[in-house]
mmJSON file of the N, C-alpha and C atoms, coordinates in Angstrom:
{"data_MODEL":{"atom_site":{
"group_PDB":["ATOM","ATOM","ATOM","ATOM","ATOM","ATOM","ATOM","ATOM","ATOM","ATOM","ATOM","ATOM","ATOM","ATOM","ATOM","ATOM","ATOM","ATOM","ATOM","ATOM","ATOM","ATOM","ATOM","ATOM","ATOM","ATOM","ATOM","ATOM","ATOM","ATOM","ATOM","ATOM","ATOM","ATOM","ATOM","ATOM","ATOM","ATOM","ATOM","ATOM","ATOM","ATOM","ATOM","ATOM","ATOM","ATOM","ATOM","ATOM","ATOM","ATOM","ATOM","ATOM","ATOM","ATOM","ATOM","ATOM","ATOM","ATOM","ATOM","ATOM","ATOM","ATOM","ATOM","ATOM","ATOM","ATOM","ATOM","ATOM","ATOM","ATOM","ATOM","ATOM","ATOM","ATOM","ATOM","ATOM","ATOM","ATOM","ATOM","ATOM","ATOM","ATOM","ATOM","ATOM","ATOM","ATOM","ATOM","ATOM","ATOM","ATOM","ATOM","ATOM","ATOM","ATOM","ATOM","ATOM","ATOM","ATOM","ATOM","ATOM","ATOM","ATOM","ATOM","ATOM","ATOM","ATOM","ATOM","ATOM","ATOM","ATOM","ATOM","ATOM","ATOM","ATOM","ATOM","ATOM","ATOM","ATOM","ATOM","ATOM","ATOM","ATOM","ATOM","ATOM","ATOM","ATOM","ATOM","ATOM","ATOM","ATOM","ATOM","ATOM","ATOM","ATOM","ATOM","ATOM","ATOM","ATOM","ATOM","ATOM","ATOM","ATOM","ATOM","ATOM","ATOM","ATOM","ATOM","ATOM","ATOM","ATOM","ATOM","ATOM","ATOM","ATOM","ATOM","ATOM","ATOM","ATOM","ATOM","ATOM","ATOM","ATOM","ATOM","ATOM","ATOM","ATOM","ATOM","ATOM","ATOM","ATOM","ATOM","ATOM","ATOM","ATOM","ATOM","ATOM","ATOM","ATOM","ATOM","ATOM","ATOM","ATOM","ATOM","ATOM","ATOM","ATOM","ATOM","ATOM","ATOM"],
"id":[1,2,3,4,5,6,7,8,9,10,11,12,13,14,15,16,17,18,19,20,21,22,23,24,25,26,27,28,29,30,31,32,33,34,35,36,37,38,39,40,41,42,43,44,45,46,47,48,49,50,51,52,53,54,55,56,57,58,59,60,61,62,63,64,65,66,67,68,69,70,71,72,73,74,75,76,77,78,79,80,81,82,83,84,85,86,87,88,89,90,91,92,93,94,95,96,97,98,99,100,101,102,103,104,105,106,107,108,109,110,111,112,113,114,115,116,117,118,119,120,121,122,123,124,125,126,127,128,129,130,131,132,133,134,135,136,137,138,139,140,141,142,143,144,145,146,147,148,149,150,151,152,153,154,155,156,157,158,159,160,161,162,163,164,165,166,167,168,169,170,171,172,173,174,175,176,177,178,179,180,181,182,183,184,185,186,187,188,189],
"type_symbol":["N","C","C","N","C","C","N","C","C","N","C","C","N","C","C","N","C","C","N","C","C","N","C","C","N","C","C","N","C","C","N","C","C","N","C","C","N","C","C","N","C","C","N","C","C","N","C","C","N","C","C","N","C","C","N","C","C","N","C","C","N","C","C","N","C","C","N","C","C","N","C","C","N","C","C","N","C","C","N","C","C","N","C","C","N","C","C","N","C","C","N","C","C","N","C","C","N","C","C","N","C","C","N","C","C","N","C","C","N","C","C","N","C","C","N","C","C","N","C","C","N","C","C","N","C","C","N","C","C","N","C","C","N","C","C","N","C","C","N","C","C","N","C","C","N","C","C","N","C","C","N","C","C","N","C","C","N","C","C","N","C","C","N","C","C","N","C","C","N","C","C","N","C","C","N","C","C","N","C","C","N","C","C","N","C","C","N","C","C"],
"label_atom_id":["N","CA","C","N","CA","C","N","CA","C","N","CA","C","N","CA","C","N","CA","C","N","CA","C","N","CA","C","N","CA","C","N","CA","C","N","CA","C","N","CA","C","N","CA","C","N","CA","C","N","CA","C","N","CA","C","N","CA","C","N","CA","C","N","CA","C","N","CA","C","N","CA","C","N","CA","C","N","CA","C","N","CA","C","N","CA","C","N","CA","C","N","CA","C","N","CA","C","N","CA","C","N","CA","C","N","CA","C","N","CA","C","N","CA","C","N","CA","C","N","CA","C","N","CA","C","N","CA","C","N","CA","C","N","CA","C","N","CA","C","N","CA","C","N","CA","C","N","CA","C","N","CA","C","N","CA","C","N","CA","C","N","CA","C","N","CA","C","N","CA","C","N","CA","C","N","CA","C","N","CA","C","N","CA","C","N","CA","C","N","CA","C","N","CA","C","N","CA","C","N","CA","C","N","CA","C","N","CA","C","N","CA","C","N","CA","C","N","CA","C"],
"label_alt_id":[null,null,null,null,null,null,null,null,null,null,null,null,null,null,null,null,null,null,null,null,null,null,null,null,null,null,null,null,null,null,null,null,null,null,null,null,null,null,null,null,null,null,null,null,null,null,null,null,null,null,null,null,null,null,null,null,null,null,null,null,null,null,null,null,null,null,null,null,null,null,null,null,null,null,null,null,null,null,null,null,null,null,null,null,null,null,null,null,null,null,null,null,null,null,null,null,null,null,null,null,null,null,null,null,null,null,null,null,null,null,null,null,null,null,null,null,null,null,null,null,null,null,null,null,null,null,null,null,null,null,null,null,null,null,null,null,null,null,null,null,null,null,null,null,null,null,null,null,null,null,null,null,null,null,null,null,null,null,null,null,null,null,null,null,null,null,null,null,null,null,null,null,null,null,null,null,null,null,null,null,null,null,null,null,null,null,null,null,null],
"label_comp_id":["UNK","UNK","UNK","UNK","UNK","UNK","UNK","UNK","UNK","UNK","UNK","UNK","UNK","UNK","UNK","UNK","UNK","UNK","UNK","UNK","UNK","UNK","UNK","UNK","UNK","UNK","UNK","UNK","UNK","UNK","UNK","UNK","UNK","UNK","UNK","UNK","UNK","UNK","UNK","UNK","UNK","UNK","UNK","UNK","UNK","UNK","UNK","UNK","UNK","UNK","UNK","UNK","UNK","UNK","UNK","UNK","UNK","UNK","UNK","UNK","UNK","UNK","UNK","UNK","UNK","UNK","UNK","UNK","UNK","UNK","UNK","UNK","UNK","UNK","UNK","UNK","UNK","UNK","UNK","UNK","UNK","UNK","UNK","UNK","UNK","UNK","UNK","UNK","UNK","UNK","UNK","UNK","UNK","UNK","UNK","UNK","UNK","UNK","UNK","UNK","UNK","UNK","UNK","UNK","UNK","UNK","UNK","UNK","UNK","UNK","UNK","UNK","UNK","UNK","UNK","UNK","UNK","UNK","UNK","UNK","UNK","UNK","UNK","UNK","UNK","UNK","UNK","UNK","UNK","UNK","UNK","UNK","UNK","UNK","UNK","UNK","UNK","UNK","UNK","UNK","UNK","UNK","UNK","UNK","UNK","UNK","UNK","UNK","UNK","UNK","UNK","UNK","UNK","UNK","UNK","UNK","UNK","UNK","UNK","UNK","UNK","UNK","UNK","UNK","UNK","UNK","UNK","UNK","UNK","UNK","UNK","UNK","UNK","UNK","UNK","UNK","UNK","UNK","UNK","UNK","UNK","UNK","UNK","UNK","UNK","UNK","UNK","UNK","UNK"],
"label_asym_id":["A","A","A","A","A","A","A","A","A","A","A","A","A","A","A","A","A","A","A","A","A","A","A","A","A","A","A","A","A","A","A","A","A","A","A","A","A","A","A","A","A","A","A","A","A","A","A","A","A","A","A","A","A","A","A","A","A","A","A","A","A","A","A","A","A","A","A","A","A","A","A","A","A","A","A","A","A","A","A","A","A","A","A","A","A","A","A","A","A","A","A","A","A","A","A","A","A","A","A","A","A","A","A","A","A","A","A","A","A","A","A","A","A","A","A","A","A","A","A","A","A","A","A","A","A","A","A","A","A","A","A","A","A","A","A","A","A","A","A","A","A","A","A","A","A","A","A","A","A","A","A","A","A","A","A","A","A","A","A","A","A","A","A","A","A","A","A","A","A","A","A","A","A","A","A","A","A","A","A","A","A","A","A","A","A","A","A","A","A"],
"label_entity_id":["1","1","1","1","1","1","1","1","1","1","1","1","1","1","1","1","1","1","1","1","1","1","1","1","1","1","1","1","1","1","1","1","1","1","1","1","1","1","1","1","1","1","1","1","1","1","1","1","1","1","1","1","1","1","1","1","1","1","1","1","1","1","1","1","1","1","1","1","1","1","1","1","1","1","1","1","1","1","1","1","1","1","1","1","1","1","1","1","1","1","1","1","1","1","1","1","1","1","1","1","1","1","1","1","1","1","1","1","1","1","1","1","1","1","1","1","1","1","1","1","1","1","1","1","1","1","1","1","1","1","1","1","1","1","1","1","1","1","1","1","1","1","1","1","1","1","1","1","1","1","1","1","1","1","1","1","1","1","1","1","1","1","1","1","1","1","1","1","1","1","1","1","1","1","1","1","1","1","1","1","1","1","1","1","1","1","1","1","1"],
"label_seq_id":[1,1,1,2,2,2,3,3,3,4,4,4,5,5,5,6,6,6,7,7,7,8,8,8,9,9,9,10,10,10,11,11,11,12,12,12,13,13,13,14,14,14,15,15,15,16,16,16,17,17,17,18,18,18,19,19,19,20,20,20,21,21,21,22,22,22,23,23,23,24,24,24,25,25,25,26,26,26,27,27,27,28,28,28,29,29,29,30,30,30,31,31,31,32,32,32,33,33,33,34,34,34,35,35,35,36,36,36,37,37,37,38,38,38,39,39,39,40,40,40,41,41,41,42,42,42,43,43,43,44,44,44,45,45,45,46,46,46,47,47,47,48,48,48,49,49,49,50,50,50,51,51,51,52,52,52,53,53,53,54,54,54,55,55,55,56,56,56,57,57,57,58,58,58,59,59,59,60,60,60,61,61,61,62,62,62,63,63,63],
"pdbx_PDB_ins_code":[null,null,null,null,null,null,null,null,null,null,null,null,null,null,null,null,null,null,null,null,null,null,null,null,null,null,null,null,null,null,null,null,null,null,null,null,null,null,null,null,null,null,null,null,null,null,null,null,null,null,null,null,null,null,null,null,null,null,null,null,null,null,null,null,null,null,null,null,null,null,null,null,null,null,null,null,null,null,null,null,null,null,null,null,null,null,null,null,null,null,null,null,null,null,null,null,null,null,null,null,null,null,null,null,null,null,null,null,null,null,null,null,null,null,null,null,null,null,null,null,null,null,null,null,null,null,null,null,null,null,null,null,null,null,null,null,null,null,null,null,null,null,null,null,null,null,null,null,null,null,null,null,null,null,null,null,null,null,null,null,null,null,null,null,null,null,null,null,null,null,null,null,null,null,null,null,null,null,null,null,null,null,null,null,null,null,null,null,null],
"Cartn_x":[92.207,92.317,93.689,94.02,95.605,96.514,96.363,97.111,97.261,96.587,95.997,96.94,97.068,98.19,98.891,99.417,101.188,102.056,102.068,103.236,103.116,101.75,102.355,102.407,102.514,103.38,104.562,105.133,106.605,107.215,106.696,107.158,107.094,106.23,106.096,107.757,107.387,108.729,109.633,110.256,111.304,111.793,110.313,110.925,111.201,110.289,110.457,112.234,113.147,114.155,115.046,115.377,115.621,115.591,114.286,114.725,115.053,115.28,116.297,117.359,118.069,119.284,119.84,119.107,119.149,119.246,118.309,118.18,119.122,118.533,119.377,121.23,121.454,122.59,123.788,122.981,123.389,123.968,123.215,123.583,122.881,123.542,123.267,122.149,121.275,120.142,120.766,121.595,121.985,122.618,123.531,123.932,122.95,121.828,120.562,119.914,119.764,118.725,120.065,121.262,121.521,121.939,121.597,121.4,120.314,119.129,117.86,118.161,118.882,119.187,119.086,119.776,119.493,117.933,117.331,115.926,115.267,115.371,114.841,114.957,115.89,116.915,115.664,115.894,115.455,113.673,113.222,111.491,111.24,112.129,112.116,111.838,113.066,113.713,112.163,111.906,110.543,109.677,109.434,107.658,107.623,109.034,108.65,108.451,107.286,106.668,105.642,105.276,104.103,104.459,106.002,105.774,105.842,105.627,105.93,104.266,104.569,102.917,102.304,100.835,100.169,98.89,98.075,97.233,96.161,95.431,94.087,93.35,92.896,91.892,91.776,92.564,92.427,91.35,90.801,89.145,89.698,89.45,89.761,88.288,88.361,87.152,86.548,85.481,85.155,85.107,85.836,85.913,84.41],
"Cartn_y":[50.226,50.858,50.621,49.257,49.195,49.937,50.009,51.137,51.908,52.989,54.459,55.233,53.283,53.429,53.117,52.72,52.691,53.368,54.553,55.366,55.746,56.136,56.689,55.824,54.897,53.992,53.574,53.781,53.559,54.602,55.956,57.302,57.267,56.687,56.642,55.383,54.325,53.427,54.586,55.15,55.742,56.725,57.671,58.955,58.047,56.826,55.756,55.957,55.149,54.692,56.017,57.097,58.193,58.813,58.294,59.152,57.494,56.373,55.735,55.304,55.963,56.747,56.919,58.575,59.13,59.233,58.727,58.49,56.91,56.075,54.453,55.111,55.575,55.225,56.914,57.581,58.877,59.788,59.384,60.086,61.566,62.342,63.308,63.132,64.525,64.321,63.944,64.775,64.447,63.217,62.356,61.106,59.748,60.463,59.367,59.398,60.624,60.671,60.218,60.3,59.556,58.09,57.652,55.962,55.648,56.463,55.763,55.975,56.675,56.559,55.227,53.728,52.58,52.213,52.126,52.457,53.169,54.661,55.169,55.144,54.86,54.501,53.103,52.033,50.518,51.047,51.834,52.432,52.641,53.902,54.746,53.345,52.656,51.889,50.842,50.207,49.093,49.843,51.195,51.543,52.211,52.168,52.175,53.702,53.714,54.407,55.26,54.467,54.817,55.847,56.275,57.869,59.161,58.911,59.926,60.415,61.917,62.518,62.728,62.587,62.38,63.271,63.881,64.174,63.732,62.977,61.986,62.744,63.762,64.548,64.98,65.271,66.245,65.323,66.495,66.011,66.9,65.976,66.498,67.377,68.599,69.857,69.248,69.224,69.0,69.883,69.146,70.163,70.769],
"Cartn_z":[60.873,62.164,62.777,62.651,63.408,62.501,61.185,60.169,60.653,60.928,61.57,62.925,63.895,65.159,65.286,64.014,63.903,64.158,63.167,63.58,64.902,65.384,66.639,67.941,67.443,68.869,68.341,66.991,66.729,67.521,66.829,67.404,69.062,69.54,71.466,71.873,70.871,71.589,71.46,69.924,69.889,70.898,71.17,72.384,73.355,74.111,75.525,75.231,74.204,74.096,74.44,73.696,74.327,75.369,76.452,77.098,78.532,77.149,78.552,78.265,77.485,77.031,77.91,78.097,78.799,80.641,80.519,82.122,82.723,82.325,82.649,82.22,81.099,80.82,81.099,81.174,81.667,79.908,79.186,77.768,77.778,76.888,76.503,75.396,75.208,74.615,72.865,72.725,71.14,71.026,72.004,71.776,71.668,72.57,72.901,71.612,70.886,69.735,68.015,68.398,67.508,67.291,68.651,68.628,68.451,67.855,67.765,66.126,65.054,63.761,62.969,63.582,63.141,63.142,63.849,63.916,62.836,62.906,62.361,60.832,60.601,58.781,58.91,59.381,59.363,58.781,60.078,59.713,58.593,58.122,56.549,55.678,55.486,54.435,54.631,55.886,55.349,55.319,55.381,54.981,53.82,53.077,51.398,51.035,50.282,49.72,50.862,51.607,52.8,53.451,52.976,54.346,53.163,51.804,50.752,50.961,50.764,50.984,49.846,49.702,48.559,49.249,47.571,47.76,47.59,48.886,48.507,48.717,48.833,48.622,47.452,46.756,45.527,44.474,43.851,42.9,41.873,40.731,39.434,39.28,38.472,38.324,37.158,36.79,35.819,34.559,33.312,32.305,31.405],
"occupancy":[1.0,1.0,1.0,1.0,1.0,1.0,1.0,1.0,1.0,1.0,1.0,1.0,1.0,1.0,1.0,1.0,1.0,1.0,1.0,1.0,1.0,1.0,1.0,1.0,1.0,1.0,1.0,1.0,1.0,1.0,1.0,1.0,1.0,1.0,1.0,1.0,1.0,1.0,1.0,1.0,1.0,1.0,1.0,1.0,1.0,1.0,1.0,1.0,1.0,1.0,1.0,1.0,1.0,1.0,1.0,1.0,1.0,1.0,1.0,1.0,1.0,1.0,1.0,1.0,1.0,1.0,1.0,1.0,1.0,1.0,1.0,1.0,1.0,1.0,1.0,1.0,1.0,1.0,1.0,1.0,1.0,1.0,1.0,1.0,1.0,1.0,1.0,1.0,1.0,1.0,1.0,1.0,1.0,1.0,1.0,1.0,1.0,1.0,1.0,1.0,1.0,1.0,1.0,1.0,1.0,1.0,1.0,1.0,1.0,1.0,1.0,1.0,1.0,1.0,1.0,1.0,1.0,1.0,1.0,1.0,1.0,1.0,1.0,1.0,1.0,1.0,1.0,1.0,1.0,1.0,1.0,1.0,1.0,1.0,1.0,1.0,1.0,1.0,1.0,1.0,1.0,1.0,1.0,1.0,1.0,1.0,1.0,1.0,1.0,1.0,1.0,1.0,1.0,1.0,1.0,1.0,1.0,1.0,1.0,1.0,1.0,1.0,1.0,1.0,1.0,1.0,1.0,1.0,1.0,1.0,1.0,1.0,1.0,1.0,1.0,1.0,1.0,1.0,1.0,1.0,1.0,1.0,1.0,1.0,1.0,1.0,1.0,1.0,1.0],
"B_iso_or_equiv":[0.0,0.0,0.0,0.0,0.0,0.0,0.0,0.0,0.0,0.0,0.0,0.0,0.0,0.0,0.0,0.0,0.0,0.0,0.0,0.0,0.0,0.0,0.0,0.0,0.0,0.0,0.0,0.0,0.0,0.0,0.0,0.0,0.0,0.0,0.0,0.0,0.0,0.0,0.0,0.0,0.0,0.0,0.0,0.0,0.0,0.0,0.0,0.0,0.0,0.0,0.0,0.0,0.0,0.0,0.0,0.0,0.0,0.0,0.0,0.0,0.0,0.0,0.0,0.0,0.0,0.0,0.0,0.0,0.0,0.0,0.0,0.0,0.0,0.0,0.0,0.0,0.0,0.0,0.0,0.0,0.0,0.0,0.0,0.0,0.0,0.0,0.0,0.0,0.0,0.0,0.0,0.0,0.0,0.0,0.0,0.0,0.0,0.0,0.0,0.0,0.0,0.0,0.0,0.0,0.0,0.0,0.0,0.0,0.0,0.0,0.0,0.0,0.0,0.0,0.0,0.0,0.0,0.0,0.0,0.0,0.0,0.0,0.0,0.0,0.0,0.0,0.0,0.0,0.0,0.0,0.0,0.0,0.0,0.0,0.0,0.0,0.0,0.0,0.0,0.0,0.0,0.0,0.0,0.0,0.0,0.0,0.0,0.0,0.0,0.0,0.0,0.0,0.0,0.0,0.0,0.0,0.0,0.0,0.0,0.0,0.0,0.0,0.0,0.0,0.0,0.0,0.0,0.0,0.0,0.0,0.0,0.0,0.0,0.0,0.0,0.0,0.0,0.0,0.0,0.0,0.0,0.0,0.0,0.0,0.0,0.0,0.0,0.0,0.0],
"pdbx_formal_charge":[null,null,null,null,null,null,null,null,null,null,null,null,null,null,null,null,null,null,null,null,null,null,null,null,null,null,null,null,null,null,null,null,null,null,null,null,null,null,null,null,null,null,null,null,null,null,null,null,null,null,null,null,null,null,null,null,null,null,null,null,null,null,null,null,null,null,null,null,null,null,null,null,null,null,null,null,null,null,null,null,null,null,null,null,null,null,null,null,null,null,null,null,null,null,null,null,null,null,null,null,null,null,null,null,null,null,null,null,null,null,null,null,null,null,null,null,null,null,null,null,null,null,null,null,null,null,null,null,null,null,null,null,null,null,null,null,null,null,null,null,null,null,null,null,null,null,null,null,null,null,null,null,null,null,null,null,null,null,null,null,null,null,null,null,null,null,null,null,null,null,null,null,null,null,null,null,null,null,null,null,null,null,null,null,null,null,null,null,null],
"auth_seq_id":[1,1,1,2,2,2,3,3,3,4,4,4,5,5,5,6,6,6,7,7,7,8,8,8,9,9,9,10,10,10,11,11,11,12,12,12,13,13,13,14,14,14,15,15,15,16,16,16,17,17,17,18,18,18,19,19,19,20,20,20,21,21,21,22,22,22,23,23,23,24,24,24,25,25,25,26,26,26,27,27,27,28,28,28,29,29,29,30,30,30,31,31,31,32,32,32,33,33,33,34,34,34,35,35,35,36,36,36,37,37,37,38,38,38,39,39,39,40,40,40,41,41,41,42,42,42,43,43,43,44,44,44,45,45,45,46,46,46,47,47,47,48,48,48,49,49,49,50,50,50,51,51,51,52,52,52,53,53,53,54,54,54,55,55,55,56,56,56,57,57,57,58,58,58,59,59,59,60,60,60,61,61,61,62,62,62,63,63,63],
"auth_comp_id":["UNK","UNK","UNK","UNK","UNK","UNK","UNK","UNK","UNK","UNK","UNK","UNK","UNK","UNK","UNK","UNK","UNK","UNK","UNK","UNK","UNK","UNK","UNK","UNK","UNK","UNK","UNK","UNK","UNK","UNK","UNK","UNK","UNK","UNK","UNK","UNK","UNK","UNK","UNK","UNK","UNK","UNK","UNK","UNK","UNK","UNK","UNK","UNK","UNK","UNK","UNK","UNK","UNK","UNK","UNK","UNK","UNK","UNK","UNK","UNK","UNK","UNK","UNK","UNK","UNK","UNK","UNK","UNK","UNK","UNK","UNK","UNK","UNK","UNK","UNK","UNK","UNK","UNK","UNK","UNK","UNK","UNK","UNK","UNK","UNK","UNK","UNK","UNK","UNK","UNK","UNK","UNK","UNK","UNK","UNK","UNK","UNK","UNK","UNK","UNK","UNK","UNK","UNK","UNK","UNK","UNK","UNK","UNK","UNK","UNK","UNK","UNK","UNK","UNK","UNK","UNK","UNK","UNK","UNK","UNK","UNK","UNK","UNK","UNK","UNK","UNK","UNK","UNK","UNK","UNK","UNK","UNK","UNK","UNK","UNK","UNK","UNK","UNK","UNK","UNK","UNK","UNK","UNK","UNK","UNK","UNK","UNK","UNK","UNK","UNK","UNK","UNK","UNK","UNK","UNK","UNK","UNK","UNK","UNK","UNK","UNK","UNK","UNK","UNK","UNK","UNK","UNK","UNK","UNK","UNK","UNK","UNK","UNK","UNK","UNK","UNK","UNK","UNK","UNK","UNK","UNK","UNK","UNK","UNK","UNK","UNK","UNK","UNK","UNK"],
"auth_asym_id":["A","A","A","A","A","A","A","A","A","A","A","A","A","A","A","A","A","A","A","A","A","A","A","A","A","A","A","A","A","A","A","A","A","A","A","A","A","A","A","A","A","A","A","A","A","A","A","A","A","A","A","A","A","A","A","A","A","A","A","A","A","A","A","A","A","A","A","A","A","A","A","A","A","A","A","A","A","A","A","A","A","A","A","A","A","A","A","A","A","A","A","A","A","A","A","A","A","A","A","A","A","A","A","A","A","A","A","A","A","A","A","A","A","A","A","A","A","A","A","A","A","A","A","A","A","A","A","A","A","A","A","A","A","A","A","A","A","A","A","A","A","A","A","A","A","A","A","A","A","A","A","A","A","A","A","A","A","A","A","A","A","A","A","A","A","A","A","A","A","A","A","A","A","A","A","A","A","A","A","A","A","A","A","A","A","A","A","A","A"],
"auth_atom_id":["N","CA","C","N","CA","C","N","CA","C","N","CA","C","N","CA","C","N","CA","C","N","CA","C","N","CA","C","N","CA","C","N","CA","C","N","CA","C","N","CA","C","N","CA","C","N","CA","C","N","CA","C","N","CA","C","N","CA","C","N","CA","C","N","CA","C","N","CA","C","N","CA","C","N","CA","C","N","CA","C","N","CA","C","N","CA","C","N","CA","C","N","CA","C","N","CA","C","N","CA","C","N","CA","C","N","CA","C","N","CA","C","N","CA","C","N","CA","C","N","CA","C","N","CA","C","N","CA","C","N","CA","C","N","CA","C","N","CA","C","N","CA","C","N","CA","C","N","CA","C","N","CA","C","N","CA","C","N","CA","C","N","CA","C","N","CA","C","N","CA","C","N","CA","C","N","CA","C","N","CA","C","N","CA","C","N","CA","C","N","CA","C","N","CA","C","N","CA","C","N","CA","C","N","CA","C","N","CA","C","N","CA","C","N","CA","C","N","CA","C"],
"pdbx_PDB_model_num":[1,1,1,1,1,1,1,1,1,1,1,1,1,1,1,1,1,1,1,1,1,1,1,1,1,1,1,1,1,1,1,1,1,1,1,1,1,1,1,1,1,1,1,1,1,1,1,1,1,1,1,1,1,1,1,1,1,1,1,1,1,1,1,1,1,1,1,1,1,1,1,1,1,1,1,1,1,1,1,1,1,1,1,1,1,1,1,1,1,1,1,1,1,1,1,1,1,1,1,1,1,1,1,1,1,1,1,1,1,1,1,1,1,1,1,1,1,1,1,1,1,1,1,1,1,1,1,1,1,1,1,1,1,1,1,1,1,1,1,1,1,1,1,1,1,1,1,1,1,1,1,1,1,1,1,1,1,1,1,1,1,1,1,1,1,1,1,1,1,1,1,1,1,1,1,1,1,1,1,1,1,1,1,1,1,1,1,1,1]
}}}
């Protein structure tokens, strides 16, 4: 279950940080969203394998 609400409270800090970028520091939307890049590179790189999409549904037919 805490699996499940990960990403999307990574994804909630990340927009929070953007838009206080934005607002606290007076950035533009594209300067704010490419200071969250260290971040987002850091995310990719530790969740591995975990963000490549797979098909867990798929059922082999029977021959």
């Amino acid at each position: 279950m805490i699996a499940s609400a990960a990403p999307p409270s990574v994804a909630a800090v990340m927009f929070g940080l953007i838009l206080h970028f934005q607002y606290a520091y007076g950035w533009g939307a594209v300067r704010a969203g490419l200071a969250n890049l260290p971040l987002i590179v850091t995310v990719i790189v530790a969740a591995g394998g975990a963000l490549t999409l797979t098909d867990s549904h798929a059922t082999e037919e029977p021959a």
